[in-house]
C-alpha positions in Angstrom: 78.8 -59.5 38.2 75.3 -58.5 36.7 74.1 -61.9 38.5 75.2 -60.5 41.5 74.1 -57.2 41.9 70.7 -58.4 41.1 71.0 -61.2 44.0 71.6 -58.7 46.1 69.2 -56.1 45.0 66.9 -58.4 45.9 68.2 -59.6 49.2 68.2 -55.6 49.7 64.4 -55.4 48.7 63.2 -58.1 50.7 64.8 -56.8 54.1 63.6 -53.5 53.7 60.3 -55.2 53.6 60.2 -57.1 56.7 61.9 -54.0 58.0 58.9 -51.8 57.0 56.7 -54.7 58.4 59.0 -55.3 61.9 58.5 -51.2 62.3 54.9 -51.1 61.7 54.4 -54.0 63.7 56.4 -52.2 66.3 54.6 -48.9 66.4 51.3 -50.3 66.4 51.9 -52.2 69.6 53.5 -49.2 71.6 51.0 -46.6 70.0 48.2 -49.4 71.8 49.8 -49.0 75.1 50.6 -45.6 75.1 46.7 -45.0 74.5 45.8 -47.1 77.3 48.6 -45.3 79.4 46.8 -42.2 78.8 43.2 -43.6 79.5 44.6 -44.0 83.1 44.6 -40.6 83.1 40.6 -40.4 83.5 40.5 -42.6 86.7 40.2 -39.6 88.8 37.0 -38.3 87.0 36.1 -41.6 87.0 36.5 -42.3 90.8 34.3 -38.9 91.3 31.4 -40.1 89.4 31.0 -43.6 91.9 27.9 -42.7 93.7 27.9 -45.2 96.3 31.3 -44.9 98.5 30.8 -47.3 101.4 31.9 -50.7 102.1 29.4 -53.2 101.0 28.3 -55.5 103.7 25.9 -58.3 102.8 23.1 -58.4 104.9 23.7 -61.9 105.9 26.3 -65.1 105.6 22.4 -67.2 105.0 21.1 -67.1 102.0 17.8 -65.7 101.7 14.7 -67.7 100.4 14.2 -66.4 97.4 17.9 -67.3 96.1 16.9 -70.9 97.6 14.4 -71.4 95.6 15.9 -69.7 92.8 18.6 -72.6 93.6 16.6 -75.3 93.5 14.8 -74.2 89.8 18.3 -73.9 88.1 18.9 -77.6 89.8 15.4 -79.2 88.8 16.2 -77.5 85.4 19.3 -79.1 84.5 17.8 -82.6 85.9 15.4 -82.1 83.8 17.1 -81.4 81.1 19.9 -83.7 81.4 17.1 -86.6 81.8 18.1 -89.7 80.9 22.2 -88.8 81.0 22.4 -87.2 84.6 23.8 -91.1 85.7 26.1 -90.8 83.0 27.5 -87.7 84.9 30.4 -89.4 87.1 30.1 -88.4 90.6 33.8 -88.4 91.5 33.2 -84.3 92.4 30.7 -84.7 94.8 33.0 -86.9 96.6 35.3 -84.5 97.0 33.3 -81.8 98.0 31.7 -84.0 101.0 35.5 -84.2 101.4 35.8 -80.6 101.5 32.8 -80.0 103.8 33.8 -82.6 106.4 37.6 -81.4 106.4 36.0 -77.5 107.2 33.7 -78.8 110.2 37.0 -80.2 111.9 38.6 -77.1 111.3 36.1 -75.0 112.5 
């Protein structure tokens, strides 16, 4: 009976410590969203504090000259640092997109 008692003494043990580590595990993940349920509550004051209210409208659909050539450096810069390997680079993607741009002018 001694046997026993310790078996389950330890049986005991051991579930009250996964229980102590299910509960803290638990409370640790509600008390996170609770906190984040209560940051909502600052929207408002944040909303107030946006300075600039209107709808944004670009000024254009073209892009302007300066983000062309801004364009082509990234491009030349990755040519140029790709070197030797840009024909290693399969072209299968530029395919596609030729795909892409001829299906949109029949659309439009």
């Amino acid at each position: 009976m001694n046997k026993f008692a310790k078996g389950c003494a330890a049986v005991l043990g051991v579930g009250i410590v996964i229980a102590t580590g299910a509960s803290y595990y638990v409370y640790h993940k509600v008390n996170s969203a609770v906190v984040g349920f209560a940051q909502l509550g600052s929207l408002p004051e944040l909303d107030r504090s946006v300075r600039v209210k209107g709808h944004y409208t670009p000024a254009s659909d073209e892009p302007s000259r300066a983000q062309l050539d801004r364009l082509l450096q990234v491009q030349q810069a990755v040519r140029t640092r790709l070197g030797a390997r840009l024909g290693q680079v399969p072209s299968a993607p530029t395919s596609g997109w030729k795909t892409l741009s001829a299906r949109s002018n029949v659309l439009a």
